[in-house]
VOBA-1610 file (N, C-alpha, C; in pm, whole numbers, padded with zeros to 5 digits, always signed):
BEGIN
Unk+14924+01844+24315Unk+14990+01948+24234Unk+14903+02073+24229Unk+14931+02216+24261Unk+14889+02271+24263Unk+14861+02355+24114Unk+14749+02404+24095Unk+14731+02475+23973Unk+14794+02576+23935Unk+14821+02631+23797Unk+14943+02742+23802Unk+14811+02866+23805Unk+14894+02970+23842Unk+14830+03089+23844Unk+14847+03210+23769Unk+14710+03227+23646Unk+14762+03307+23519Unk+14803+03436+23565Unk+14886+03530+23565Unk+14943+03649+23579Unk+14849+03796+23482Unk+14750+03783+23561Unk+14703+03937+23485Unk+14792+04055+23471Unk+14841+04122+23395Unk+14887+04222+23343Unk+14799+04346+23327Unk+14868+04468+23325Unk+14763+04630+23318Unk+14667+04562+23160Unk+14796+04570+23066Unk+14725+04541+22922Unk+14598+04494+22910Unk+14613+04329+23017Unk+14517+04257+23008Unk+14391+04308+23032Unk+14402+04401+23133Unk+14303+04445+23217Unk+14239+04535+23144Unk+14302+04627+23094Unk+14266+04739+22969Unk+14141+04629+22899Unk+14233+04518+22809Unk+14165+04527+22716Unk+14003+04436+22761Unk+14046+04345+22914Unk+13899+04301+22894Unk+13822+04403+22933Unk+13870+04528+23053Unk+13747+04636+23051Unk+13690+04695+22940Unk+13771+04679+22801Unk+13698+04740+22710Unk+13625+04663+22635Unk+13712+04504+22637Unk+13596+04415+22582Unk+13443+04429+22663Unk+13434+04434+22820Unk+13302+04403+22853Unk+13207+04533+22809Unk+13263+04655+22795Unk+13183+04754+22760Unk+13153+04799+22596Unk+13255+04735+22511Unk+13231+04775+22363Unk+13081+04696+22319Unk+13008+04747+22189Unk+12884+04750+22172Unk+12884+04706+22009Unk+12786+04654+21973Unk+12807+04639+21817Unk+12847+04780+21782Unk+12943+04776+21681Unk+12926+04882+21596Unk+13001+04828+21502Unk+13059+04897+21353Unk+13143+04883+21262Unk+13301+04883+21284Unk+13333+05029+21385Unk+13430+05034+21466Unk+13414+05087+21616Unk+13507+05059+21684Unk+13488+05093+21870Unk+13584+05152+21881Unk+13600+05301+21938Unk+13749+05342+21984Unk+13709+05348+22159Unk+13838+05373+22188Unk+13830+05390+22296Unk+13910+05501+22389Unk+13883+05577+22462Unk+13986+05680+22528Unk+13973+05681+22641Unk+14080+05700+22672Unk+14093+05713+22837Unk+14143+05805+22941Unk+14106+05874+22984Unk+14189+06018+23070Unk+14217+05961+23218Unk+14242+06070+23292Unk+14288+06089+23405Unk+14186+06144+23533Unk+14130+06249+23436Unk+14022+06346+23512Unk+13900+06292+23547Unk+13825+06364+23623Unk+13669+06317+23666Unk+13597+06316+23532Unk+13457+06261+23558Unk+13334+06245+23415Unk+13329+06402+23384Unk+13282+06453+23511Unk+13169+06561+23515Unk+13235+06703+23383Unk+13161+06757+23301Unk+13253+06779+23239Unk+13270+06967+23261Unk+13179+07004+23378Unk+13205+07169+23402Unk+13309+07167+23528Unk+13351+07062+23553Unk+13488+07140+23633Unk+13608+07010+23577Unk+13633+06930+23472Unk+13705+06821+23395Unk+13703+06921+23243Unk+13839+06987+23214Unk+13875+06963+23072Unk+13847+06850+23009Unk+13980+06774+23075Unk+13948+06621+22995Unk+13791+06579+22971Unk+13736+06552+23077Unk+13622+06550+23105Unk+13534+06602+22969Unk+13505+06705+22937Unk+13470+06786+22848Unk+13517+06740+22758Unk+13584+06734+22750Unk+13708+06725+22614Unk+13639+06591+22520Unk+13620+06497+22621Unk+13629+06342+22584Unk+13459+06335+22552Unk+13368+06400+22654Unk+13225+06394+22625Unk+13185+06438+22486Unk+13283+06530+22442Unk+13242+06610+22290Unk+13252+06554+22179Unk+13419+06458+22241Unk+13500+06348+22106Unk+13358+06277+22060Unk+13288+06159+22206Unk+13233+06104+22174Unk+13151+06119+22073Unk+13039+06226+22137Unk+12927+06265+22041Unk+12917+06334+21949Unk+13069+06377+21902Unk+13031+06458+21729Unk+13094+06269+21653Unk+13161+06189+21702Unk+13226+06094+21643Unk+13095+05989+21641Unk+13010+05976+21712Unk+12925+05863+21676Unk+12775+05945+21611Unk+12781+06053+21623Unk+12653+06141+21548Unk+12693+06153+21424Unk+12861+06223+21419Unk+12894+06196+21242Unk+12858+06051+21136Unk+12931+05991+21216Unk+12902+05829+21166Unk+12796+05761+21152Unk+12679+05831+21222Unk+12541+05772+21230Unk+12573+05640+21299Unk+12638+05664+21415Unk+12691+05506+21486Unk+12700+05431+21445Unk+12793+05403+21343Unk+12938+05326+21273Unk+13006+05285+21402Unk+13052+05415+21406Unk+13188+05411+21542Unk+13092+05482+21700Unk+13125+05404+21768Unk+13159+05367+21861Unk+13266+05444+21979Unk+13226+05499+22064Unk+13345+05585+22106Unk+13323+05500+22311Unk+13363+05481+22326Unk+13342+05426+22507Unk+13495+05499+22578Unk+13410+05591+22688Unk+13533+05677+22743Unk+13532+05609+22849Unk+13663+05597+22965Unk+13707+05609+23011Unk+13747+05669+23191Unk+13693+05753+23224Unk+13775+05882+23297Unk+13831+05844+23431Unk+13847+05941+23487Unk+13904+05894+23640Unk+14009+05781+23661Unk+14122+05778+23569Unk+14238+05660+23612Unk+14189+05551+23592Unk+14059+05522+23549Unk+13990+05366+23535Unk+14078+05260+23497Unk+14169+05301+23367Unk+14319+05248+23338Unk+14390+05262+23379Unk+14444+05371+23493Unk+14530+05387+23517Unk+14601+05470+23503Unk+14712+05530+23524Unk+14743+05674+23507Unk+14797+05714+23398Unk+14874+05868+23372Unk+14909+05862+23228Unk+15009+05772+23157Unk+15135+05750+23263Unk+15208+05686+23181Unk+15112+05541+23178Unk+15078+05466+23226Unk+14963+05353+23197Unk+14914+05350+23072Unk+14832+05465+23029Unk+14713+05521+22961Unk+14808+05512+22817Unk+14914+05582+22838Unk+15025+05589+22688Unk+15083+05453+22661Unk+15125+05386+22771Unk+15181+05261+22727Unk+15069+05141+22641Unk+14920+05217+22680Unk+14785+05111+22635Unk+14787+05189+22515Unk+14803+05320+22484Unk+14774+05312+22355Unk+14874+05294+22284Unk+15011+05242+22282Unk+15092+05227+22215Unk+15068+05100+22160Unk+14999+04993+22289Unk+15050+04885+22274Unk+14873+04841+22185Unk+14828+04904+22157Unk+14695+04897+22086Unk+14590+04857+22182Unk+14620+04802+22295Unk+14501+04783+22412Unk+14408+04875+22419Unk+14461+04985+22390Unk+14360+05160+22417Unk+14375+05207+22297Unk+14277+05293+22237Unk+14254+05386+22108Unk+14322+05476+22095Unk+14302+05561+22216Unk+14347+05694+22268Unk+14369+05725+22391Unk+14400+05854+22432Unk+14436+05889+22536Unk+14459+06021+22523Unk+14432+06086+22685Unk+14428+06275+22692Unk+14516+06263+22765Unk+14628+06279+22787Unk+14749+06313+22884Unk+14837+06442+22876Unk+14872+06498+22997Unk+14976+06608+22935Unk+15131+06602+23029Unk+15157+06615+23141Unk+15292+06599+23144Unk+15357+06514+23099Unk+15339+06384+23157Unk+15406+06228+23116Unk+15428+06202+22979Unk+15337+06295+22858Unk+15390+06327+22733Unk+15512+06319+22696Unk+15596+06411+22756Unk+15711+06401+22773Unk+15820+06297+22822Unk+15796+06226+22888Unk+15867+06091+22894Unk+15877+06062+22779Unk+15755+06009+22657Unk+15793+05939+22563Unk+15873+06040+22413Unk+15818+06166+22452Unk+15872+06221+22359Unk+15915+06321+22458Unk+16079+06401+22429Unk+16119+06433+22543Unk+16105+06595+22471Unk+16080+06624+22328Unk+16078+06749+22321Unk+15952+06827+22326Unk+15872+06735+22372Unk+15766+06803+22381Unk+15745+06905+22546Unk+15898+06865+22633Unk+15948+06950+22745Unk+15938+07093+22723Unk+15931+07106+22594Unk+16027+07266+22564Unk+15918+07381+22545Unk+15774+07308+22559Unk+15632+07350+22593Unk+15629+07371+22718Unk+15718+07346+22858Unk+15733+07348+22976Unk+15835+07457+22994Unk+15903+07547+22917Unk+15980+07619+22975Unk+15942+07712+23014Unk+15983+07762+23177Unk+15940+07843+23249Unk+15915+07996+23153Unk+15725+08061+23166Unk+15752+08205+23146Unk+15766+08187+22954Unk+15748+08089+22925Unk+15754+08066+22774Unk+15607+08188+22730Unk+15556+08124+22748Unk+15414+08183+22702Unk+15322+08319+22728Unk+15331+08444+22722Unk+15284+08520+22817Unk+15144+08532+22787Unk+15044+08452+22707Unk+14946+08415+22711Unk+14866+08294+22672Unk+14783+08258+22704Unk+14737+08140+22633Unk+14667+08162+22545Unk+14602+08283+22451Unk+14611+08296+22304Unk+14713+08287+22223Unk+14869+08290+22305Unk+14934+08339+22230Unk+15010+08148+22205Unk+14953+08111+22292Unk+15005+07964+22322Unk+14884+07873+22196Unk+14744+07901+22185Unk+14662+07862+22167Unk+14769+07843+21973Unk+14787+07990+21948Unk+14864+08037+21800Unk+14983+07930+21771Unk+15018+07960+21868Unk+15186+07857+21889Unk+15138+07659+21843Unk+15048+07688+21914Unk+15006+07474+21938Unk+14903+07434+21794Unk+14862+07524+21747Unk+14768+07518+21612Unk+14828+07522+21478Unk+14964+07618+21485Unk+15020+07658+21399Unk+15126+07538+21343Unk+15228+07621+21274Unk+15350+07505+21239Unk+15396+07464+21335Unk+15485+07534+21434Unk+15550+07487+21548Unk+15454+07348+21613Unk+15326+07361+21645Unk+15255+07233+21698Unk+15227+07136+21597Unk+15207+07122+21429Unk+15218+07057+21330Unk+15340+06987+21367Unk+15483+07062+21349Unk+15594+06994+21377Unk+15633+06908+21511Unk+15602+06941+21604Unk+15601+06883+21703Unk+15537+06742+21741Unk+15405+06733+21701Unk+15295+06616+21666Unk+15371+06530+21578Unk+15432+06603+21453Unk+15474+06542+21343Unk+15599+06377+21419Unk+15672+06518+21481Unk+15820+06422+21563Unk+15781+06338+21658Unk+15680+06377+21675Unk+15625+06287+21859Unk+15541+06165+21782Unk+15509+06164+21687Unk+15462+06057+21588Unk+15554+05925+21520Unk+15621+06048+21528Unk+15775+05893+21450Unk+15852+05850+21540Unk+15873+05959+21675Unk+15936+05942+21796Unk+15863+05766+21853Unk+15694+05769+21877Unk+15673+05680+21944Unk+15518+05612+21847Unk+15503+05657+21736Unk+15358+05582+21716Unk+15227+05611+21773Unk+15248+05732+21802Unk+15123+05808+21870Unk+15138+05969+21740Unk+14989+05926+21682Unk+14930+06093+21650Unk+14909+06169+21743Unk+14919+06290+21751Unk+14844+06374+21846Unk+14745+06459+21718Unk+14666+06415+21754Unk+14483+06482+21654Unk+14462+06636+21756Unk+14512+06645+21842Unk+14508+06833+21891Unk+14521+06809+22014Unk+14584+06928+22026Unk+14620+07019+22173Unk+14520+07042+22280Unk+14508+07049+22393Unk+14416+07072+22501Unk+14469+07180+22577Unk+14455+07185+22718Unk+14492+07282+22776Unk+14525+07258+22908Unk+14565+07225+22994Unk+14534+07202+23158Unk+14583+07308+23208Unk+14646+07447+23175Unk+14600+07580+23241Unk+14770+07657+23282Unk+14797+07771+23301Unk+14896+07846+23346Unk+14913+07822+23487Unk+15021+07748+23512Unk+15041+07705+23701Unk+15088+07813+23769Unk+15053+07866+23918Unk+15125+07992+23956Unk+15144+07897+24083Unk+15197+07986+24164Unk+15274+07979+24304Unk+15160+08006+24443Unk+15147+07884+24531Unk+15100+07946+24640Unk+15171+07903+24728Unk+15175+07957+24856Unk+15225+07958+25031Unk+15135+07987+25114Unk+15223+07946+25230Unk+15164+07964+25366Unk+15270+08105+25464Unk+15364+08151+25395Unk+15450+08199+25469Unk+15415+08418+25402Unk+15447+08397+25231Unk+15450+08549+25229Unk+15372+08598+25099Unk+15328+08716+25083Unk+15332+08719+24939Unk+15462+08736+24824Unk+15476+08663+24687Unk+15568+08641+24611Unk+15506+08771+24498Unk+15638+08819+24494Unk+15608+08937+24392Unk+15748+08923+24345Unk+15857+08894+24370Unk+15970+08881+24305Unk+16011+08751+24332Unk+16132+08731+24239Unk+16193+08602+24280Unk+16285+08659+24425Unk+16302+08721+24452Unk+16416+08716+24610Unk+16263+08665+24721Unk+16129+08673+24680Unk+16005+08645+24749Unk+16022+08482+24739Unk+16080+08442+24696Unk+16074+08257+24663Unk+16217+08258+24753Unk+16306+08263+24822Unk+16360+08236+24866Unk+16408+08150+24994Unk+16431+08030+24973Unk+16455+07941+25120Unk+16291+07911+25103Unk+16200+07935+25066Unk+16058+07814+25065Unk+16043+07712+25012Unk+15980+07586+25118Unk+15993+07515+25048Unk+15918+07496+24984Unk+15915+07423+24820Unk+15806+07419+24750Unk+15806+07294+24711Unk+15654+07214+24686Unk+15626+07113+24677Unk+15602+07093+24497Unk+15697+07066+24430Unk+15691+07034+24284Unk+15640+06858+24227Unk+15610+06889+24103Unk+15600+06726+24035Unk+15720+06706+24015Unk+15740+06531+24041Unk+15825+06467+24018Unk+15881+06492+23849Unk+15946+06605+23837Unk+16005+06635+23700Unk+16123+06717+23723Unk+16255+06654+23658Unk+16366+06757+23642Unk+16312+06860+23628Unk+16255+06911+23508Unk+16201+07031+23458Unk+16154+07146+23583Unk+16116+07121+23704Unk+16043+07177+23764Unk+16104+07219+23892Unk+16207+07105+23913Unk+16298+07137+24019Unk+16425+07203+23944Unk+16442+07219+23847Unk+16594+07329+23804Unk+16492+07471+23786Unk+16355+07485+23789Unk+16308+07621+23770Unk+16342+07679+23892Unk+16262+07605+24003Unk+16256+07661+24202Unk+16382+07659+24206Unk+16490+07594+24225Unk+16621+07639+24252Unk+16698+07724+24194Unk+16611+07790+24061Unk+16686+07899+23986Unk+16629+08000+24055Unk+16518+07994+24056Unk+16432+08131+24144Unk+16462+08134+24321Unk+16595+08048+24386Unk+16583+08046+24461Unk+16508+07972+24560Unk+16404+07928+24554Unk+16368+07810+24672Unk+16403+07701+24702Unk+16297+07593+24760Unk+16388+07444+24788Unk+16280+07370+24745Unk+16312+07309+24632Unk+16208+07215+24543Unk+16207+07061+24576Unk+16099+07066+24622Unk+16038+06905+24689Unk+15970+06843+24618Unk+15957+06728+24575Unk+15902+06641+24440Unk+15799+06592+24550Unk+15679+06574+24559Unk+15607+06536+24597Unk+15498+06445+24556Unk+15444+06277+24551Unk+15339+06268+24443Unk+15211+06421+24457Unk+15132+06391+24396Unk+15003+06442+24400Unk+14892+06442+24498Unk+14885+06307+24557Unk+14818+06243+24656Unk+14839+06310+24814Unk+14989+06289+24837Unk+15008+06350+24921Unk+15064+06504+24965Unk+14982+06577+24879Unk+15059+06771+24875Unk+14946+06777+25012Unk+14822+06757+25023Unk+14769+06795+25122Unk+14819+06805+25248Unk+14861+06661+25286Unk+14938+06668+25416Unk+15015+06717+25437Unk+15165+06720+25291Unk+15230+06772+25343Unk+15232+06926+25349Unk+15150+07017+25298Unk+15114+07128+25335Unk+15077+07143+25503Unk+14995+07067+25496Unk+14935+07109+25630Unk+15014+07041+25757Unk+15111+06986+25736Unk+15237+06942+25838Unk+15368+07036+25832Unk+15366+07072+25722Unk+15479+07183+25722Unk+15607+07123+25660Unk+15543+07020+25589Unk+15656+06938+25514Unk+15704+07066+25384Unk+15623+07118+25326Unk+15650+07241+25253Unk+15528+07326+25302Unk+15627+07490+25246Unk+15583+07606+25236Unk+15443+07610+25171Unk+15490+07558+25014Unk+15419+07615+24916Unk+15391+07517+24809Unk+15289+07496+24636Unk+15326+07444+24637Unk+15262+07582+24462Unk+15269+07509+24319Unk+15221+07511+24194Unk+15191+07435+24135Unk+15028+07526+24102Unk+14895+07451+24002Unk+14823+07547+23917Unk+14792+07533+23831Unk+14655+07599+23769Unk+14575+07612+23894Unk+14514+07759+23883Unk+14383+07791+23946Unk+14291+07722+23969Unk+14220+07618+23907Unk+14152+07581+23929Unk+14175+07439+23986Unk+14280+07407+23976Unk+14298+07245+24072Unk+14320+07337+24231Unk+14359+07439+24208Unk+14354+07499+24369Unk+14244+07524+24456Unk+14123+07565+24327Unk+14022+07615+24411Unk+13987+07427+24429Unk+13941+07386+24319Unk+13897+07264+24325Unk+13895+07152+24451Unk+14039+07155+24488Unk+14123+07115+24570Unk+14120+07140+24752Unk+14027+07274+24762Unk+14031+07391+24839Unk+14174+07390+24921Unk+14259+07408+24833Unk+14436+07423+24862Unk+14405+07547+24956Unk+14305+07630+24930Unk+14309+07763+24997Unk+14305+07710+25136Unk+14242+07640+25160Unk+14261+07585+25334Unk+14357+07589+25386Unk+14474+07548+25288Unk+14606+07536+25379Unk+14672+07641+25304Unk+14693+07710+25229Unk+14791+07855+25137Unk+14703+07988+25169Unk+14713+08103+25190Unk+14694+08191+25210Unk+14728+08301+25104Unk+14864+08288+25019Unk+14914+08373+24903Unk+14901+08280+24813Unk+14865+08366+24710Unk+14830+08313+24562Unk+14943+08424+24488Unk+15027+08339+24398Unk+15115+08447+24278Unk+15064+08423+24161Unk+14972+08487+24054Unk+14963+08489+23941Unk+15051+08456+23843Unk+15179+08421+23864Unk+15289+08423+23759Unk+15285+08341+23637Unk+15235+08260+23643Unk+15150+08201+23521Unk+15320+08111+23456Unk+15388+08058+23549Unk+15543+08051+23528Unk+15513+07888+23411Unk+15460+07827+23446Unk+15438+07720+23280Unk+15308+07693+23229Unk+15294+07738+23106Unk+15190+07686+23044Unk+15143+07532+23020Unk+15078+07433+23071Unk+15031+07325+23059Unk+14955+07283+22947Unk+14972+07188+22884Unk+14957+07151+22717Unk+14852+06989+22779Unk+14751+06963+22725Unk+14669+06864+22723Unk+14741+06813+22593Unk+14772+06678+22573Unk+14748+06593+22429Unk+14663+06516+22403Unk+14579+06498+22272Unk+14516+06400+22263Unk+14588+06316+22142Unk+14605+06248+22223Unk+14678+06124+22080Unk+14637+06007+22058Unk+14615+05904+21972Unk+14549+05814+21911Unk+14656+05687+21863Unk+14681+05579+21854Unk+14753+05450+21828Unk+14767+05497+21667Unk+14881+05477+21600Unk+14860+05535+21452Unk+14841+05363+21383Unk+14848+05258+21450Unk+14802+05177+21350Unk+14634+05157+21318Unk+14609+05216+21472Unk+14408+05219+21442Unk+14400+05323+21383Unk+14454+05402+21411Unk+14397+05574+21302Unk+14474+05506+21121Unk+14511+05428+21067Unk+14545+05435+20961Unk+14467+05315+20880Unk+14395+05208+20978Unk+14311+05135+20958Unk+14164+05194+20906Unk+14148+05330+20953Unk+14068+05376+20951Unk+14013+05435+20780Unk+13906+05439+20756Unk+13871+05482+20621Unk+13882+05571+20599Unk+13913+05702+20512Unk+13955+05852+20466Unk+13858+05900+20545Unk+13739+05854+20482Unk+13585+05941+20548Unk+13564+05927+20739Unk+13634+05809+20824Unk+13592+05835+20969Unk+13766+05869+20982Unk+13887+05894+20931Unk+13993+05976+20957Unk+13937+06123+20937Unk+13856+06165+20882Unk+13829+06313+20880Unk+13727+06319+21023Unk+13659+06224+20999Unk+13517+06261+21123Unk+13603+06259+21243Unk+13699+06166+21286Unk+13774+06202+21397Unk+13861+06259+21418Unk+13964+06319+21324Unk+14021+06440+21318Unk+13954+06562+21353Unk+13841+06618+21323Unk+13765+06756+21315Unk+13690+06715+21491Unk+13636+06591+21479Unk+13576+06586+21639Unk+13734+06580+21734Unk+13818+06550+21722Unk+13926+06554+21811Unk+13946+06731+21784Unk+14009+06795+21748Unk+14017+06968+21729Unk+13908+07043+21792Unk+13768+06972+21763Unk+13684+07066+21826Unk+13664+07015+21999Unk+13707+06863+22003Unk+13731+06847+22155Unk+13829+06926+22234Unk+13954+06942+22199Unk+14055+07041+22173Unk+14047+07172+22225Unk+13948+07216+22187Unk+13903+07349+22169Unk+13764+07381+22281Unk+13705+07263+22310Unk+13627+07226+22446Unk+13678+07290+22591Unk+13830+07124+22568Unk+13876+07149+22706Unk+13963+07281+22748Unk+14010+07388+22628Unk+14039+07457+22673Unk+13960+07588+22713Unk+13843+07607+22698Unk+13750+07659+22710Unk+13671+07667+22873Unk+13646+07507+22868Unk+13637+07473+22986Unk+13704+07514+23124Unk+13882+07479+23095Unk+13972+07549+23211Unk+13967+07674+23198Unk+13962+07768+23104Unk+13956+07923+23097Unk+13869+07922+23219Unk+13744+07883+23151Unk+13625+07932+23292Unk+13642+07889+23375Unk+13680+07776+23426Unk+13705+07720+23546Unk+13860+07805+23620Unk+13952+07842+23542Unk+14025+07918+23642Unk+14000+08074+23614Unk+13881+08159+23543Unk+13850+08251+23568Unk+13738+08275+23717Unk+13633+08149+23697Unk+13556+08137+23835Unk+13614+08071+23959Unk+13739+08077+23943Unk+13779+07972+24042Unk+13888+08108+24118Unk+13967+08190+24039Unk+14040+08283+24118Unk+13964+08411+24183Unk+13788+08413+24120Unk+13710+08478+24183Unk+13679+08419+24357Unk+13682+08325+24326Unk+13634+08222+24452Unk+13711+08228+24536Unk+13843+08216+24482Unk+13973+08168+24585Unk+13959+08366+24672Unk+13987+08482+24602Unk+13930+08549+24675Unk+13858+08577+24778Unk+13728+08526+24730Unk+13570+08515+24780Unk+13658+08449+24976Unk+13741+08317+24933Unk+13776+08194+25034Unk+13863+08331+25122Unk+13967+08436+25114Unk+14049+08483+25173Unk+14201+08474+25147Unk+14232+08441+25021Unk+14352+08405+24969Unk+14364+08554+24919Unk+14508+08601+24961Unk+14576+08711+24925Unk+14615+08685+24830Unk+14574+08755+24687Unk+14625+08758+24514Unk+14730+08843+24486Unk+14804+08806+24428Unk+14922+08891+24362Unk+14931+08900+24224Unk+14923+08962+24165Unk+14979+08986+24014Unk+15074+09100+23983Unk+15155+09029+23915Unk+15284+09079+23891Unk+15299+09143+23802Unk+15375+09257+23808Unk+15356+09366+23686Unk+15465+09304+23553Unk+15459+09379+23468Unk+15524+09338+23363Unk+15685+09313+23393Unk+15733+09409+23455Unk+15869+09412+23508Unk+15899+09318+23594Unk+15846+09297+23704Unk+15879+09186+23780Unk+15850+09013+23705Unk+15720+09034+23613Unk+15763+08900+23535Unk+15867+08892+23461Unk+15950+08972+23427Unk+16054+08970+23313Unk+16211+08960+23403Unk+16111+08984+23566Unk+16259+08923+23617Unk+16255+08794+23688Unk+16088+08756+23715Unk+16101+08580+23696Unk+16171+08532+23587Unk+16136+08565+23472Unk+16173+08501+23339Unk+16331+08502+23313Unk+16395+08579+23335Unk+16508+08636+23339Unk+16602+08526+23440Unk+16542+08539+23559Unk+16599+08455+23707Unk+16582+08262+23596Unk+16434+08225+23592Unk+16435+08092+23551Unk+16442+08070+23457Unk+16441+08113+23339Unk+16484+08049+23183Unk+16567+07997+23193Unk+16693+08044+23213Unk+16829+08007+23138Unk+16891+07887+23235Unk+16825+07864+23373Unk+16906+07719+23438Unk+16827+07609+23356Unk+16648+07666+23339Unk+16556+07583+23304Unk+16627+07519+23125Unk+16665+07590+23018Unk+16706+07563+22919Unk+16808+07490+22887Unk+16941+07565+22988Unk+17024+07474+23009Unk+17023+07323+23007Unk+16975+07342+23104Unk+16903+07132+23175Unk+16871+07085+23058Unk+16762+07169+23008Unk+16693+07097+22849Unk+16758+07091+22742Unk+16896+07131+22708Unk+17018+07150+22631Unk+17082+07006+22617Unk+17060+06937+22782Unk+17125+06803+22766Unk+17011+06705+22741Unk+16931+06749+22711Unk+16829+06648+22665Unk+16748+06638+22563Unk+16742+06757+22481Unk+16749+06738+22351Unk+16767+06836+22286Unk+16785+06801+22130Unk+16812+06902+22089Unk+16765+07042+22065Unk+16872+07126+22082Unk+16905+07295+22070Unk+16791+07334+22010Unk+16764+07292+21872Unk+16677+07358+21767Unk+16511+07381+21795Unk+16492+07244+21925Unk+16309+07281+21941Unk+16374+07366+22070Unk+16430+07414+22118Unk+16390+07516+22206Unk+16420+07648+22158Unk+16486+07675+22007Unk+16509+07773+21916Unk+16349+07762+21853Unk+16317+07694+21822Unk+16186+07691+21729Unk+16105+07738+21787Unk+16062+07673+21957Unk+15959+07720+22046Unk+15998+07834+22070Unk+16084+07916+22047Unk+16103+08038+22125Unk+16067+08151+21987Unk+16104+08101+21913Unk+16101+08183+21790Unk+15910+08179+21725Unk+15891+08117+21733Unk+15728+08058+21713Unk+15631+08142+21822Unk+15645+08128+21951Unk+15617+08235+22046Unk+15635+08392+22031Unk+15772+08429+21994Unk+15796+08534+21955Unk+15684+08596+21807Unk+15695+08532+21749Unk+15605+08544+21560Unk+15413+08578+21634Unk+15406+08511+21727Unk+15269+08469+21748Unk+15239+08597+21849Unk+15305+08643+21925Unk+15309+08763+21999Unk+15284+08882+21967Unk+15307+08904+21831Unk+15323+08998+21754Unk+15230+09043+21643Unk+15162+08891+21660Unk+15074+08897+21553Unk+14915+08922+21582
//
C-alpha cells in the first residue's frame, strides 16, 4: 500500500516560511512585497526596511517585524489572499488591490491626477480615509497608508506621441486589466495584455509597438534598448497599499496599534519619496541612454484626458458604483486648488 501524499498548499508554505524565520519576541508581524530588498531603486523595498525599524526600535523589540521581498510568497494576489487568511501580517501591493476591492479602480482613471502632490492630498485626506474605510469592510484588510509606484507614460519603437491621433493603430503592450485596455482603445491603439515577464521579447520581436510604466521600471528595466520614444503623459497615477489582517491589528494593544500605525505612514511616505527620485534620476538617464522625450503641453494633455476618460469611466460605471468616481473626481478637483 502505498503512502498517501500530504498536499502542500501556498498558505502552508507562507506560514512555515515564517515559522522558520520568526524570533522570540512578544509579537511577530510579518510583510511581504513584490519588489527587490535593495531599498534605493525598491519603493516597496524602502518602504518595508523603514516599517521594520521604527516598529521594533519603538517597541524596544516587543515586536518583531520579518520582511519578505521579491515574490518570496508569491505574488500580489498570493500576498492578499495570505493576509486575509492570517498566514501573512501584511502586505504592500498596488494593482491587484483592486480585485478585492473593486473601487479602489477609480484611483486608476486615466489623467485623474495632474500631480502627485496633488494625489499625495487626495490619498491622505478624506477621500483616502473613506476609501481604506470601504476596502476594510469590503474584505478585512486595513490599509495603515498609501505608497506610490509612480505616474505610467507611453513608450515605442515606431514615433513620437504628442497627441492621441500619435497612438493610433500601435500596438501596445498593457497589464492584464479591463481598466487599461478600454483607455488604449479610447486613445486609439491596439491594446495587448501581456504578463510582465514577457514585455521584453515581445518588444523586441515586434509582437508590440509600445508598451506603459513609471520611469523608473523603464530605466530599471533598460526598456530603452528596445523603445526609442518616451511620452511623459503621466496617463495613471499608481497607488502602493499597505494593508494589514484586521484581526492581528485588533489583537494588538492601543500602545503597538499606534507604534504601527505612525511607522506604517512614515513607511508610506518613504516609498514615495524613493520613486520620486528614482523616476527623476531615471528620466535623466533614459536621456543620457538616447530615448527621444516628449512632454506634452497643457492642451494636448487635456486632449488625452478628454479622448480617455469617458470610455475609461464608462466601463467603471458597470462596476461600481457612480458615487466613488464622483467623490474621486471631486476630491482631486478641492486638492488642485488648494
Amino acid at each position: 500500500m502505498k503512502p498517501r501524499t500530504k498536499k502542500i498548499t501556498l498558505g502552508m508554505a507562507v506560514a512555515a516560511a515564517i515559522s522558520m524565520q520568526a524570533q522570540a519576541a512578544e509579537v511577530t508581524l510579518t510583510v511581504g512585497h513584490v519588489d527587490p530588498q535593495e531599498w534605493t531603486t525598491s519603493k516597496k523595498g524602502a518602504a518595508a526596511i523603514v516599517f521594520k525599524n521604527l516598529v521594533e526600535g519603538e517597541s524596544g523589540g516587543r515586536i518583531e517585524v520579518n520582511v519578505y521581498p521579491s515574490s518570496q510568497l508569491g505574488g500580489e494576489t498570493d500576498l492578499l489572499q495570505s493576509a486575509q487568511d492570517g498566514t501573512l501580517s501584511m502586505a504592500m501591493v498596488s494593482g491587484a488591490f483592486s480585485n478585492l476591492c473593486p473601487e479602489a479602480a477609480v484611483l486608476e482613471i486615466p489623467y485623474l491626477f495632474p500631480s502627485a502632490p496633488v494625489a499625495w492630498e487626495v490619498l491622505d485626506g478624506k477621500f483616502g480615509k473613506d476609501l481604506s474605510q470601504h476596502c476594510y469592510e469590503k474584505t478585512g484588510l486595513r490599509t495603515l497608508a498609501y505608497g506610490e509606484t509612480g505616474f505610467r507614460n507611453f513608450t515605442n519603437s515606431k514615433r513620437p506621441i504628442q497627441t492621441p491621433d500619435d497612438l493610433k493603430d500601435l500596438k501596445l503592450r498593457v497589464m492584464t486589466a479591463p481598466l487599461y485596455v478600454e483607455m488604449v482603445k479610447a486613445l486609439g491603439g491596439h491594446p495587448t495584455p501581456i504578463s510582465w515577464p514577457e514585455v521584453p521579447s515581445a518588444l523586441a520581436t515586434g509582437v508590440v509597438d509600445g508598451q506603459e510604466n513609471p520611469v523608473s521600471v523603464i530605466y530599471n528595466n533598460k526598456l530603452y534598448e528596445l523603445q526609442k520614444y518616451l511620452t511623459l503623459d503621466g496617463h495613471v497615477y499608481g497607488t502602493d497599499f499597505f494593508v494589514m489582517n484586521d484581526a492581528l491589528y485588533g489583537s494588538l494593544s492601543e500602545k503597538d496599534r499606534d507604534i504601527v500605525d505612525r511607522a506604517a505612514k512614515v513607511a508610506g511616505t518613504v516609498g514615495r519619496a524613493i520613486q520620486q527620485f528614482n523616476s527623476a534620476e531615471g528620466l535623466s538617464k533614459l536621456a543620457e541612454a538616447g530615448m527621444e522625450i516628449t512632454s506634452p503641453t497643457p492642451e494636448q494633455l487635456a486632449a488625452f484626458r478628454e479622448t480617455a476618460q469617458p470610455a475609461v469611466i464608462e466601463w467603471l460605471k458597470g462596476e461600481i458604483d457612480a458615487a466613488w468616481i464622483t467623490k474621486a473626481r471631486d476630491a482631486v478637483q478641492e486638492a488642485a486648488v488648494n
